[in-house]
Every structure is written in C-alpha cells, then in structure tokens.
Residue frames as a rotation matrix with the C-alpha (Angstrom) as fourth column:
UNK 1
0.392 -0.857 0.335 49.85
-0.888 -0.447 -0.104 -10.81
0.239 -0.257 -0.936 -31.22
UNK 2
0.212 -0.345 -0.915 52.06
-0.003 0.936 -0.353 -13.56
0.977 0.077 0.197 -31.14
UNK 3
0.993 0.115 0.037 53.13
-0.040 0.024 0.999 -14.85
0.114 -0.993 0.029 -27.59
UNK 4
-0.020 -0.995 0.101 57.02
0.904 0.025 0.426 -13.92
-0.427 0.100 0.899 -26.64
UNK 5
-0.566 -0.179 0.805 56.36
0.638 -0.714 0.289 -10.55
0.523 0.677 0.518 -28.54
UNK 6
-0.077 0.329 -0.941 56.06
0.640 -0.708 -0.300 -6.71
-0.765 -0.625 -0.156 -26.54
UNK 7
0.541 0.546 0.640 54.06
0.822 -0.505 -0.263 -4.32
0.180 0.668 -0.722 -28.72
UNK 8
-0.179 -0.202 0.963 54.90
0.118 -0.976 -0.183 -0.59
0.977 0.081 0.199 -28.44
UNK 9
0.146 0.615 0.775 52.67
-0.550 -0.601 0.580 -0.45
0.822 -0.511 0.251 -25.32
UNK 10
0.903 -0.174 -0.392 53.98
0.391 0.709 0.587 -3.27
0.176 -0.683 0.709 -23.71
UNK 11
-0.293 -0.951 -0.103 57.51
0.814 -0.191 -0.548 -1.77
0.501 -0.245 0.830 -23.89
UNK 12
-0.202 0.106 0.974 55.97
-0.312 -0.949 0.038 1.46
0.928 -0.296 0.225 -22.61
UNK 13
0.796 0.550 0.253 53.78
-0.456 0.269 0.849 -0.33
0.398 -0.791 0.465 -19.60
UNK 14
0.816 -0.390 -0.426 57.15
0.496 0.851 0.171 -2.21
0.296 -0.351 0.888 -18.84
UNK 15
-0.101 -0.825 0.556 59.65
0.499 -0.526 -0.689 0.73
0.861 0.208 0.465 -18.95
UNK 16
0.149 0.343 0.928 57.03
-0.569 -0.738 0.364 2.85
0.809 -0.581 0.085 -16.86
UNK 17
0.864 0.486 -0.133 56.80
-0.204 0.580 0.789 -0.47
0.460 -0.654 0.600 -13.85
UNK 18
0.269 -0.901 -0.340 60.63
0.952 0.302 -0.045 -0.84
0.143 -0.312 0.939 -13.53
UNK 19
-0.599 -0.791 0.126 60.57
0.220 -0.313 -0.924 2.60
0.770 -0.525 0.362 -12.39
UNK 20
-0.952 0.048 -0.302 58.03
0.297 0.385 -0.874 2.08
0.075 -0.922 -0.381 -9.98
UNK 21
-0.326 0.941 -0.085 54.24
0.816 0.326 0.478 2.02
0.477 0.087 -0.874 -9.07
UNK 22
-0.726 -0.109 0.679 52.79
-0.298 -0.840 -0.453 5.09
0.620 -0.531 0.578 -7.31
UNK 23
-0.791 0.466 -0.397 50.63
0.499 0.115 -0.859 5.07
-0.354 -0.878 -0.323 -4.19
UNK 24
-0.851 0.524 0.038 47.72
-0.480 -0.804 0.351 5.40
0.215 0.281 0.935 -4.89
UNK 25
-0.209 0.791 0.574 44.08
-0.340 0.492 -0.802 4.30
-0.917 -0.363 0.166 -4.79
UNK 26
0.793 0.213 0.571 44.53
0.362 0.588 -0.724 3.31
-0.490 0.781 0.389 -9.10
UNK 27
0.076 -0.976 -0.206 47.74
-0.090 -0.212 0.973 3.19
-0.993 -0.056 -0.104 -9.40
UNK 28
-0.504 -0.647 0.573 47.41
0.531 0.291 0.796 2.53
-0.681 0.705 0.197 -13.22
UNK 29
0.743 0.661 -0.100 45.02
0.523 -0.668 -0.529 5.09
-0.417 0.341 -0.843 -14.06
UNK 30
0.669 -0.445 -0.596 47.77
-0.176 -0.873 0.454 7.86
-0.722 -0.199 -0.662 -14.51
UNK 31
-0.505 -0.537 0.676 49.53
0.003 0.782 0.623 5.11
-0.863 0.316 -0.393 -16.81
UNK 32
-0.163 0.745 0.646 46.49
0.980 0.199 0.018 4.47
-0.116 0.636 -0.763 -19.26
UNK 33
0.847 0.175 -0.503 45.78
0.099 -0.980 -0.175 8.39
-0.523 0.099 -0.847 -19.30
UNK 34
0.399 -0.479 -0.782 49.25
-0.491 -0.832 0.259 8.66
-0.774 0.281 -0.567 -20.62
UNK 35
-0.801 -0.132 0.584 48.73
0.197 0.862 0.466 5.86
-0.565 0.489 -0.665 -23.11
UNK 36
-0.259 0.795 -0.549 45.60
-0.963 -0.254 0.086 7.28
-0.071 0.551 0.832 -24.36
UNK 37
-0.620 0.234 -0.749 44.11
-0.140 0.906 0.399 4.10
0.772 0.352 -0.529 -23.22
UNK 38
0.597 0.796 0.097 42.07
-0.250 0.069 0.966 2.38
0.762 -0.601 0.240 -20.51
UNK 39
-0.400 -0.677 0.617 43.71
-0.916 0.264 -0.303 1.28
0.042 -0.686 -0.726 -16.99
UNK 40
0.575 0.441 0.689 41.58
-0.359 0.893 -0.272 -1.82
-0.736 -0.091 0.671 -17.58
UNK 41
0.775 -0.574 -0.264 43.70
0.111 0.536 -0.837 -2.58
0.622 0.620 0.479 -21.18
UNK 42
0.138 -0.977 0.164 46.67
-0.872 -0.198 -0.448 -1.89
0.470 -0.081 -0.879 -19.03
UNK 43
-0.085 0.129 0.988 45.84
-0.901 0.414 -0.132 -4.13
-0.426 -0.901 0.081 -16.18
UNK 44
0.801 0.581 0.143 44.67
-0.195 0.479 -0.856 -6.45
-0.565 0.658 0.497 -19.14
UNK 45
0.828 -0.482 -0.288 48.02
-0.385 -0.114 -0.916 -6.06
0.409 0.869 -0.280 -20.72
UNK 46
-0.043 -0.834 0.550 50.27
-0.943 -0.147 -0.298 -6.81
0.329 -0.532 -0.780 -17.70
UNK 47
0.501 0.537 0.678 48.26
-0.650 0.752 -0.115 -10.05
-0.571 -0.383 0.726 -16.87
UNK 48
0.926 0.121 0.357 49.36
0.125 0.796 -0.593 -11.21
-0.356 0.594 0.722 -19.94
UNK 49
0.403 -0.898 0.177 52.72
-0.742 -0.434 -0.511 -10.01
0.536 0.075 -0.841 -19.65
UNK 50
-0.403 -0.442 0.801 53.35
-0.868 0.462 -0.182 -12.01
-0.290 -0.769 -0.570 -16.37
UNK 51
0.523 0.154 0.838 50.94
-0.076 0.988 -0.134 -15.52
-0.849 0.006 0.528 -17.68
UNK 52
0.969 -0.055 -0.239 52.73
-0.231 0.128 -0.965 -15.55
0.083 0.990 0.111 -20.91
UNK 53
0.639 -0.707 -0.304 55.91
0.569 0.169 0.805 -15.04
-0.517 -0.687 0.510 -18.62
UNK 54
0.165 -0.516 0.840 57.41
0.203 -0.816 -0.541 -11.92
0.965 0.261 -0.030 -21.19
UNK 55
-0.111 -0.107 0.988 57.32
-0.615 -0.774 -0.152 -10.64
0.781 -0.624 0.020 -17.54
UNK 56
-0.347 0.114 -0.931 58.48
0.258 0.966 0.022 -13.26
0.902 -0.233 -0.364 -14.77
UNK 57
-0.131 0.482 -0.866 57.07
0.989 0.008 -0.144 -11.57
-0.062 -0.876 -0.478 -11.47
UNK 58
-0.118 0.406 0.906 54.92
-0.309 -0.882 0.355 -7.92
0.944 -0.238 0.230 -10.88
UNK 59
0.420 0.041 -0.907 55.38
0.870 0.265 0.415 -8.05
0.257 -0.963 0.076 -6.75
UNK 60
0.775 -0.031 0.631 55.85
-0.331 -0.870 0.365 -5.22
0.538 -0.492 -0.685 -4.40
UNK 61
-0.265 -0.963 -0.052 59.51
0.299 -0.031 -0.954 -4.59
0.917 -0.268 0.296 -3.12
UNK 62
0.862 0.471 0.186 58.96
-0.046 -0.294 0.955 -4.72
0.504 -0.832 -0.232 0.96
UNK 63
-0.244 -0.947 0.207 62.07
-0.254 -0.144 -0.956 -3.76
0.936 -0.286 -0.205 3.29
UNK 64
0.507 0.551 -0.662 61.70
0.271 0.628 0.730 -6.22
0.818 -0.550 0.169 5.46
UNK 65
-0.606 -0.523 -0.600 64.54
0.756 -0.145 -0.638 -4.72
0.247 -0.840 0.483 8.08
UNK 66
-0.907 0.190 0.377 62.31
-0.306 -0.911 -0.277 -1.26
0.291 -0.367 0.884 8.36
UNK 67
0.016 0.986 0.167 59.51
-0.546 -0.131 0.828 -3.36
0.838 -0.104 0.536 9.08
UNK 68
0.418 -0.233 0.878 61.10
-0.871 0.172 0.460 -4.79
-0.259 -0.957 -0.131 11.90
UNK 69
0.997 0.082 -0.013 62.69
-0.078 0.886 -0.457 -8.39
-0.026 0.456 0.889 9.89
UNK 70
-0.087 -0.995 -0.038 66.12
-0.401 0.000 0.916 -9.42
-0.912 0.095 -0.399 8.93
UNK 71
0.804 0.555 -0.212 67.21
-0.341 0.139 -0.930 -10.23
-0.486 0.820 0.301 5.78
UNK 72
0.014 -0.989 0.145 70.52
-0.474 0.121 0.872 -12.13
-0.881 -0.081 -0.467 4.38
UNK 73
0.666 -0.012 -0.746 71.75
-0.655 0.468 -0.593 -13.37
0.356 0.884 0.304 1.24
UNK 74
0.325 -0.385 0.864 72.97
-0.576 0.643 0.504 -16.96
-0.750 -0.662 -0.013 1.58
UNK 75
0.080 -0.238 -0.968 75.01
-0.911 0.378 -0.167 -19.69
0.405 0.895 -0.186 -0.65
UNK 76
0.109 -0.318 0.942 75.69
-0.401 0.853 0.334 -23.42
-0.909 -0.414 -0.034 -0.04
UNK 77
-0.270 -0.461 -0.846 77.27
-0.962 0.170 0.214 -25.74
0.045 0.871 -0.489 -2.34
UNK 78
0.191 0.634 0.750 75.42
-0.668 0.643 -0.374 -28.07
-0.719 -0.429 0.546 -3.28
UNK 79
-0.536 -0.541 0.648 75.88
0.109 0.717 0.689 -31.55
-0.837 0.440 -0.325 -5.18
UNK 80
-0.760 0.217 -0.612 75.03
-0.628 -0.485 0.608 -31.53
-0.164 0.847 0.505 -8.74
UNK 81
-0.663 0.639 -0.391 72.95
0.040 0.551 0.833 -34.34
0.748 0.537 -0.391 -8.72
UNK 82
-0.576 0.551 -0.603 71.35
0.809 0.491 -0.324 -32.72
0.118 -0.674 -0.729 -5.65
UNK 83
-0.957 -0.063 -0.282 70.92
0.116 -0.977 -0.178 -29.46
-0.264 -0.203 0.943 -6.61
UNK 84
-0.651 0.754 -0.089 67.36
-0.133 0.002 0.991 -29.82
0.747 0.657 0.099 -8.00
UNK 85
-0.048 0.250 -0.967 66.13
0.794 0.597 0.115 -31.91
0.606 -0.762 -0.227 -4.74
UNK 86
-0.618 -0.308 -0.723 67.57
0.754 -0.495 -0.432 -28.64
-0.225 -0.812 0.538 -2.64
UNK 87
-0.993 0.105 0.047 66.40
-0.077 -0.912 0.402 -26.10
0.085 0.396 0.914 -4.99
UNK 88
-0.293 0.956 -0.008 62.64
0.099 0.039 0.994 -27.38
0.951 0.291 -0.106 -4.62
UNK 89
-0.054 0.296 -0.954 63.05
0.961 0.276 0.031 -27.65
0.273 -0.914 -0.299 -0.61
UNK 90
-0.921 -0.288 -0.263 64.13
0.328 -0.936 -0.127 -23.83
-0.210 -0.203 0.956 -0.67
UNK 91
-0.818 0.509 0.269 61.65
-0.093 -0.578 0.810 -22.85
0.568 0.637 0.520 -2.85
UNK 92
-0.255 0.865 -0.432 59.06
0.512 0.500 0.698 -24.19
0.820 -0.043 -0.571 -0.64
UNK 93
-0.062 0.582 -0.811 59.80
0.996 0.092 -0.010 -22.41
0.069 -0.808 -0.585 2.29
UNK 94
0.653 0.728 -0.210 58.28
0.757 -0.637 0.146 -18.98
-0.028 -0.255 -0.967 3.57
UNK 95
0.356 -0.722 -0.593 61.39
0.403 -0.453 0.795 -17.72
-0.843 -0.522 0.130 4.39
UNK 96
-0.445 -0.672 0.593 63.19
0.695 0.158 0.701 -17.99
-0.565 0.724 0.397 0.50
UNK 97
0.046 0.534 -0.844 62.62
-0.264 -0.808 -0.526 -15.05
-0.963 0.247 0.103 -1.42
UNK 98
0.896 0.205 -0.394 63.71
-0.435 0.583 -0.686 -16.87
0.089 0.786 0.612 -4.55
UNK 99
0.085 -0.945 0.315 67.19
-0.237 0.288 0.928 -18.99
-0.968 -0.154 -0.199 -4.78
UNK 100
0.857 -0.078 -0.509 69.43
-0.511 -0.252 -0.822 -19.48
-0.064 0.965 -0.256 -8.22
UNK 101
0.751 -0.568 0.335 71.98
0.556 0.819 0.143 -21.11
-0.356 0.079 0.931 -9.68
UNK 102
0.552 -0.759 -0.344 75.99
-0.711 -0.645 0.282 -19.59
-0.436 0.088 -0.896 -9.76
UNK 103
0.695 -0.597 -0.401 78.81
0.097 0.630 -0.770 -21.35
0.713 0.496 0.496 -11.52
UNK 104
-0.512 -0.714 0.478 81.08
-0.592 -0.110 -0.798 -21.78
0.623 -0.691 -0.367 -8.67
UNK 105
-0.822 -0.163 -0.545 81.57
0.189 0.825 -0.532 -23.74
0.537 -0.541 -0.648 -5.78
UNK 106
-0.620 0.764 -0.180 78.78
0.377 0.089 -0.922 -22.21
-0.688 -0.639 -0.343 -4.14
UNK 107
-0.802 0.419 0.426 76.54
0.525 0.153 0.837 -23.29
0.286 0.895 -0.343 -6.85
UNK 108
-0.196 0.980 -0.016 73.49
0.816 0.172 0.552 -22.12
0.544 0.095 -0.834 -5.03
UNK 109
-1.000 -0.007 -0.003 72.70
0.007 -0.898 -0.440 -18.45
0.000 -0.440 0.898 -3.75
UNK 110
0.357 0.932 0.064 68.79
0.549 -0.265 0.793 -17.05
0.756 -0.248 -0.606 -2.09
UNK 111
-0.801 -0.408 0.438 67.98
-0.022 -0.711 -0.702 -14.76
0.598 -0.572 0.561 -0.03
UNK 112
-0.083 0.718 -0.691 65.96
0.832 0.431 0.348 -15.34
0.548 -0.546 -0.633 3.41
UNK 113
-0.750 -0.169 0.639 63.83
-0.237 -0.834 -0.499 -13.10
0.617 -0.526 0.586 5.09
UNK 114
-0.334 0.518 -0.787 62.26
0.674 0.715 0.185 -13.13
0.659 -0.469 -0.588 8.09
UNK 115
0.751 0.643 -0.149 59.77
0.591 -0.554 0.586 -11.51
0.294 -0.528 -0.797 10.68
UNK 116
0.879 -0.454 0.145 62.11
-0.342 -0.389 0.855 -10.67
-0.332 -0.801 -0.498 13.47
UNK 117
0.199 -0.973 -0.115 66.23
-0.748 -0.075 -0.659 -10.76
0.633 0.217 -0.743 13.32
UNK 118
-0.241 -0.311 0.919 66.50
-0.677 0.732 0.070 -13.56
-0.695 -0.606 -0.388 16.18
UNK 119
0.438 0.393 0.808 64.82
-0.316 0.909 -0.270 -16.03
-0.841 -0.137 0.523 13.79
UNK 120
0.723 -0.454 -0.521 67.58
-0.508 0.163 -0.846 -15.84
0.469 0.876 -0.113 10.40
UNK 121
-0.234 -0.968 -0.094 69.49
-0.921 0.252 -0.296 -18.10
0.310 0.017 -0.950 12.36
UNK 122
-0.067 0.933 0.353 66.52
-0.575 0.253 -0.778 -19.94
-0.815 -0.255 0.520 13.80
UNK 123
0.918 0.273 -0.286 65.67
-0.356 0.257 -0.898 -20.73
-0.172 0.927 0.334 9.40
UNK 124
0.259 -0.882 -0.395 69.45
-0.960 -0.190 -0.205 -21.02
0.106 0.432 -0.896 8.86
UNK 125
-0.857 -0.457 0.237 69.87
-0.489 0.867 -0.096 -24.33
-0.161 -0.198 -0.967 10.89
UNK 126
-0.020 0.899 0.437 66.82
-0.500 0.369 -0.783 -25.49
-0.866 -0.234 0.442 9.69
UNK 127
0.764 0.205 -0.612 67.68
-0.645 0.204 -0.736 -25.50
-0.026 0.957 0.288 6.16
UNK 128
0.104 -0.637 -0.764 70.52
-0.865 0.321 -0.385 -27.57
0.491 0.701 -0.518 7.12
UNK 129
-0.383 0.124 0.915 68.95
-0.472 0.826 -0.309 -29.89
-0.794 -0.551 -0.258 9.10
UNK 130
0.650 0.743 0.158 66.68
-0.200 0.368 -0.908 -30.67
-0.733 0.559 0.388 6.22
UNK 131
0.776 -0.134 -0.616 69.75
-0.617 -0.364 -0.698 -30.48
-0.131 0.922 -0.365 3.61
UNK 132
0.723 -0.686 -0.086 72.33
0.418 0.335 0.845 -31.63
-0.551 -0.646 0.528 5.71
UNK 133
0.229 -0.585 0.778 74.47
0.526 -0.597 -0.605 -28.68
0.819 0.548 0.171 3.92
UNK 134
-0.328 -0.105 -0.939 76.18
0.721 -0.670 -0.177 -25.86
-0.610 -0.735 0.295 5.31
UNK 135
0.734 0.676 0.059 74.84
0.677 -0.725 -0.127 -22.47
-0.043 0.133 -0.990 4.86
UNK 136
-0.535 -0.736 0.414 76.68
0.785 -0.615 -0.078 -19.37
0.312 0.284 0.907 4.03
UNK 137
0.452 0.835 -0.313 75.33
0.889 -0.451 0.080 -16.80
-0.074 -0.315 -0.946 5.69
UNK 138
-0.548 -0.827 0.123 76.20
0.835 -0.549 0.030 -13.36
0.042 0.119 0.992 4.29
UNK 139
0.241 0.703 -0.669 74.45
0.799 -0.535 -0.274 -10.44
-0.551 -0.469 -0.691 6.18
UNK 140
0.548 -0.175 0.818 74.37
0.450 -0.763 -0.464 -7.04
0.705 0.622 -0.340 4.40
UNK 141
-0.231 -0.465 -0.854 76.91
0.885 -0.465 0.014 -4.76
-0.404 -0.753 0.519 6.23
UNK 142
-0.804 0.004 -0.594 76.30
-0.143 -0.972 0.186 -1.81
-0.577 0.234 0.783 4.20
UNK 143
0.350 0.739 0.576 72.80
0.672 0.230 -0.704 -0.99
-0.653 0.633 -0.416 1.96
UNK 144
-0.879 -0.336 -0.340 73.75
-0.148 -0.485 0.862 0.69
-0.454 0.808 0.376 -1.86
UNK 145
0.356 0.885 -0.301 70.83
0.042 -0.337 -0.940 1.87
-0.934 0.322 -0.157 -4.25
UNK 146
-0.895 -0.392 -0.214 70.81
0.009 -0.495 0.869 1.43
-0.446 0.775 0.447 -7.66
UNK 147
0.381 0.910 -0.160 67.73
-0.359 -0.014 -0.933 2.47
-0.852 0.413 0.322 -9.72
UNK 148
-0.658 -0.347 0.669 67.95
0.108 0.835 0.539 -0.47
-0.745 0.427 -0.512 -12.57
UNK 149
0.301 0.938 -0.175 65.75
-0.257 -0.097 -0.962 0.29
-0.919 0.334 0.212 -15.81
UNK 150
-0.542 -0.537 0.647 66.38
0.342 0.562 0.753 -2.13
-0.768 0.629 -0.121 -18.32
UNK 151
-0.670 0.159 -0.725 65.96
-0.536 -0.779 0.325 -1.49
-0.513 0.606 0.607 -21.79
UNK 152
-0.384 0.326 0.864 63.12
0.297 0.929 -0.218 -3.78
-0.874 0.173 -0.454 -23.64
C-alpha cells in the first residue's frame, strides 16, 4: 500500500472513530468483529494511519470545565517574521491545546486550558510576558454541539 493512500478499511476504521470510541475494556474489538477482521489489524491499521500522518491526531476529547478547568479560545497578532518564534513558544506550553494560523490581523488563534478557572488568566499574562504580545481572550459564553463526520 502506498503511503498517503486509505484502503476500503481505512475509510471504514476512520468513518467509524469520527463518530466516536465506546467505553469499554476493547474498545476496538466491536470494530474488527464488524470488519471481519482482528482488533489487532485495526489497532495495527490506525498506528499507521496517525505515523504516516493520513490521520494527524487519535486523542480523547476531555471537557475540561466538567472536570473542574477553564477553557478559552484566544488570538494575538503576531509579526510575520515572528510568528514562527511565537508559534513554537505556544506549542510548548501545557496549557496550548494546539494554536494555528488565520489570515487576518489576528494571525494567530489556540485554545488554553487549564486545571482550575483562577489560573486562564494566571497563563494569559504569562504568554505575554514571554511574547510581549497582547492576548485576546475570548471565553465561551454559550456551548453548541455539532457532531462533524467528514467524508474520506
């Protein structure tokens, strides 16, 4: 199989993951049963889904406010010839769930979460001690579901 290239079963094993894993004690048993396969070729198949990078992250979704956290999506606008420099300091800390590039003045958008709600402001003036940027800080006021299941 060439690399860059989802088989039948890879589009199946990817369709089935984007709508979500079950609790269980083998969660991919129930998968591989309806694959007429092993859960070991699955497991075996996703590995190489995510090192090949067809598939760029396989990571439990954790709601960090019901566990007792805060979360916010933030932007800052950062210089172009600094935006690399910023984008590796983010990336480093704990806090950054992942940060991206926007076309627009506020070139740079992530989203920080943390333990406890006292300490997203706590991370906020850190990154801009370390950036010497300002932060956007845009808390969620309202939460909206959508169940997302791309085609592949």
């Amino acid at each position: 199989m060439r690399r860059g290239h989802l088989d039948p079963v890879d589009r199946v094993i990817v369709v089935a993951l984007q709508r979500g894993v079950p609790i269980v004690e083998r969660p991919f048993a129930e998968l591989a049963a309806s694959l007429e396969t092993t859960e070991e070729a699955v497991v075996a198949r996703l590995a190489r889904l995510v090192s090949t990078g067809l598939v760029s992250r396989f990571a439990p979704m954790l709601d960090a406010e019901k566990l007792g956290g805060a979360v916010s999506l933030c932007a800052m606008a950062v210089p172009p010839d600094r935006f690399d420099e910023v984008a590796t300091i983010l990336a480093a800390m704990p806090e950054v769930a992942h940060n991206y590039e926007r076309e627009h003045r506020f070139n740079m958008w992530f989203v920080l979460a943390v333990e406890r709600p006292e300490d997203l402001p706590k991370a906020i003036a850190r990154i801009e001690a370390v950036t010497g940027l300002s932060v956007l800080d845009l808390p969620k006021l309202e939460e909206y579901r959508l169940e997302l299941v791309l085609p592949v």
